[in-house]
C-alpha positions in Angstrom: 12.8 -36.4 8.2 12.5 -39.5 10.6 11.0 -42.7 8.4 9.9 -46.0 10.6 11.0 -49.1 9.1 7.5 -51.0 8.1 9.2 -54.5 9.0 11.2 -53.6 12.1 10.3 -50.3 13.3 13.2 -48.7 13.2 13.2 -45.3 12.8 15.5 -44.0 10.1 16.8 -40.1 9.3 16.4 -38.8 5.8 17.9 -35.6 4.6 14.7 -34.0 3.7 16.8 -30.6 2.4 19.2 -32.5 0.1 15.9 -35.2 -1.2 13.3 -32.4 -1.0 10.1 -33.6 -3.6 11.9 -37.0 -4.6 10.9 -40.7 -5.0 13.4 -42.7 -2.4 13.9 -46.0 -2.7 16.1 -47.2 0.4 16.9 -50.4 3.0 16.8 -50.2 6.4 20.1 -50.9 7.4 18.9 -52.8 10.6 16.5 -55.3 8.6 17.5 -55.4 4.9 13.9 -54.0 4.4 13.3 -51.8 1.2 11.5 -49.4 1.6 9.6 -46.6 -0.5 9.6 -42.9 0.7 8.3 -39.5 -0.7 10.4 -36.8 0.8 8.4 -33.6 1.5 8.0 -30.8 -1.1 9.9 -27.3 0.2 7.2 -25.0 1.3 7.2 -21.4 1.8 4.8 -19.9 4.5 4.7 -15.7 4.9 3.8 -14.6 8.0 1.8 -11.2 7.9 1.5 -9.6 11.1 1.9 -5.8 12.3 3.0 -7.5 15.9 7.3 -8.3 15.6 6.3 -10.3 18.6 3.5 -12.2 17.3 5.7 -13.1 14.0 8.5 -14.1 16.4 6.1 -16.2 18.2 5.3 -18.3 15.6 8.6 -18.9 14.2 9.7 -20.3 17.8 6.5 -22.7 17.5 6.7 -23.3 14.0 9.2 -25.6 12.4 9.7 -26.9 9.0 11.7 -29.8 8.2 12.0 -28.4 4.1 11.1 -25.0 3.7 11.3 -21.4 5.1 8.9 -18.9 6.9 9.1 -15.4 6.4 7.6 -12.5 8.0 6.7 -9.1 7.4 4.8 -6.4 9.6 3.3 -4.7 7.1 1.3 -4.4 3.6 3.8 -3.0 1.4 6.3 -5.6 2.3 4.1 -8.0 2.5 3.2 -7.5 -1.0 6.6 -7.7 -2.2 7.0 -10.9 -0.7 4.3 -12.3 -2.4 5.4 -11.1 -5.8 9.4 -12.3 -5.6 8.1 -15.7 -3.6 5.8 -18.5 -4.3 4.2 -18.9 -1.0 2.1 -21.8 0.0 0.3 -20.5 2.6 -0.9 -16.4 4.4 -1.2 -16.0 7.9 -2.4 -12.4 7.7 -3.2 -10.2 10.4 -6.4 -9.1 10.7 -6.1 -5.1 10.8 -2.3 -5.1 8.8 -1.0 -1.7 9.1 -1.4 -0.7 5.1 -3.9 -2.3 3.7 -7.6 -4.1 4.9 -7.0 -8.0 4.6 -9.4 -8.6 1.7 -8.0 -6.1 -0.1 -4.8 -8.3 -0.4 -6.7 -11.6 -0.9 -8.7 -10.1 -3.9 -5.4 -9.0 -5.4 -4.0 -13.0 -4.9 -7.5 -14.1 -6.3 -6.9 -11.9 -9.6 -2.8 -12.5 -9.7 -4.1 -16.3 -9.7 -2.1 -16.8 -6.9 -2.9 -20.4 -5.0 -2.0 -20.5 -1.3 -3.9 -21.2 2.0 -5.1 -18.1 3.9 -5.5 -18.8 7.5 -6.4 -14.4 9.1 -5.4 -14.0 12.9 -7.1 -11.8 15.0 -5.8 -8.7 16.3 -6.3 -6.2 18.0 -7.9 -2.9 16.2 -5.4 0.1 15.8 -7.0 3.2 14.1 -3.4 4.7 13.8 -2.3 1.6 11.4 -4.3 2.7 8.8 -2.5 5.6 7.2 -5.3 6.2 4.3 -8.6 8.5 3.3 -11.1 8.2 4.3 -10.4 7.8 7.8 -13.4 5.7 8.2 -12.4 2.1 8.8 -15.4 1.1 6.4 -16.2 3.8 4.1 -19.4 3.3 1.9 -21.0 0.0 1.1 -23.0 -1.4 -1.2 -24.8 -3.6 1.2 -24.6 -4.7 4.6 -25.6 -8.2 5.7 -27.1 -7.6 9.5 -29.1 -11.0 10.1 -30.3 -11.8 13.5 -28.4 -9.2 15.0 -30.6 -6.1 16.4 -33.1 -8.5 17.4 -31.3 -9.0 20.6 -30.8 -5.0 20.9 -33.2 -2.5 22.9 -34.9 0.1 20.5 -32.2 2.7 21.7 -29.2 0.7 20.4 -31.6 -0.5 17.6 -32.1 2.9 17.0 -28.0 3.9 16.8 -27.0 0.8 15.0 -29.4 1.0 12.0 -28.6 4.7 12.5 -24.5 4.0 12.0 -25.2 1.8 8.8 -27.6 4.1 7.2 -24.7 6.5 7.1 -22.5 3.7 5.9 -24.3 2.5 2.4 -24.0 4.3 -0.4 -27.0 5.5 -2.0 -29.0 3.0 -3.2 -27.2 0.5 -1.1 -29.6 -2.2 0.3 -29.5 -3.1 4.1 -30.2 -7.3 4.5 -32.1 -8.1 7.8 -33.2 -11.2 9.7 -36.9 -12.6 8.7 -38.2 -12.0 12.1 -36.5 -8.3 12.0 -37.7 -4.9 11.1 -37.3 -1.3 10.9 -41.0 -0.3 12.5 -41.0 2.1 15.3 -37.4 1.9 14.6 -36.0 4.1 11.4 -37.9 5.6 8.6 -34.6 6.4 6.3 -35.3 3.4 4.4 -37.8 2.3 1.1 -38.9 -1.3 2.1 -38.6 -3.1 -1.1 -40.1 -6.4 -1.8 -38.6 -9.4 -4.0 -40.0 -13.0 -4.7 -38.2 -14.5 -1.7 -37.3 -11.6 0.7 -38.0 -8.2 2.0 -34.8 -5.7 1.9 -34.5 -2.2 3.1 -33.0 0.3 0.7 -31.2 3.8 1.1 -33.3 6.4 -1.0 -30.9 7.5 -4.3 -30.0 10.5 -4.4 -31.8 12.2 -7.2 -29.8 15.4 -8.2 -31.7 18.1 -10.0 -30.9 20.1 -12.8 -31.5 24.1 -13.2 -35.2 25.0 -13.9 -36.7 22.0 -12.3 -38.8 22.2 -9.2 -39.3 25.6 -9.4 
């Protein structure tokens, strides 16, 4: 850790490792000038990414004067880091083979864990996500689609609200711009209205029991 001198300017080295957290009280040895330092706290910083590359990237850029960055390329390890380590800060990958990234930020959230989570992009591999169901989604509750299909033709209107439908669950409410609708577009949805806002919902399912309906 390099300290300038407030009096001189000097610039003097501190072994950060050995003084790591600590309350310094020293003189620069050029002036005679004491001076007050905090060394840094050690910091640990997991690097979550299903690229080796990209984790190797970073540790070239990265440096840490106290402290240590590991890496991992995958969910289950990653987990296992997180459990035998107190990291300060995630840098998870965006489509980690193993496991969908909010999956392992609800688990932090609930283990009270308290770190920074910075996601990086990635590129989309469907062959990183050993699981069922094979859908990348699965079924929602709802889907926030704001100002979105109002740019879109009917067609792709059309296949979007299409593709969603078939993603809610039943019941599940679909969240659209104020300027946005569903006319001349799908009729799969109840329009239901609340105080403040109009919302489309997927029709429950309503199962019936023997005898009825006939």
């Amino acid at each position: 850790m390099i300290v300038a001198c407030t009096s001189c300017r000097k610039k003097l080295r501190v072994n950060a490792v050995k003084y790591a957290g600590k309350n310094l009280r020293i003189n620069c040895p050029h002036c005679q000038t004491p001076l007050r330092v905090k060394a840094p706290t050690p910091i640990k910083i997991l690097v979550a990414h299903g690229e080796p590359d990209v984790c190797r990237s970073i540790l070239e850029v990265c440096h840490l004067d106290v402290g240590e960055i590991l890496t991992c390329s995958d969910a289950r390890r990653a987990r296992k880091l997180l459990s035998r380590h107190s990291i300060n800060a995630l840098l998870l990958d965006v489509a980690l083979p193993g496991a969908f990234p909010f999956q392992l930020i609800e688990e932090i959230r609930e283990s009270g864990g308290d770190l920074k989570i910075v996601l990086l992009p990635s590129v989309y591999n469907r062959t990183a996500y050993k699981r069922t169901p094979s859908s990348l989604l699965g079924e929602m509750d709802a889907v926030f689609c704001r100002n979105v299909i109002i740019y879109f033709d009917k067609d792709a209107k059309k296949k979007v609200v299409s593709t969603l439908y078939k993603r809610l669950k039943s019941g599940g409410y679909l969240f659209l711009g104020h300027s946005e609708s569903l006319l001349n577009v799908s009729t799969d949805f109840r329009l239901r209205h609340f105080a403040d806002d109009m919302l489309y919902q997927k029709p429950e399912l309503v199962s019936m029991r023997a005898g009825e309906g006939e």
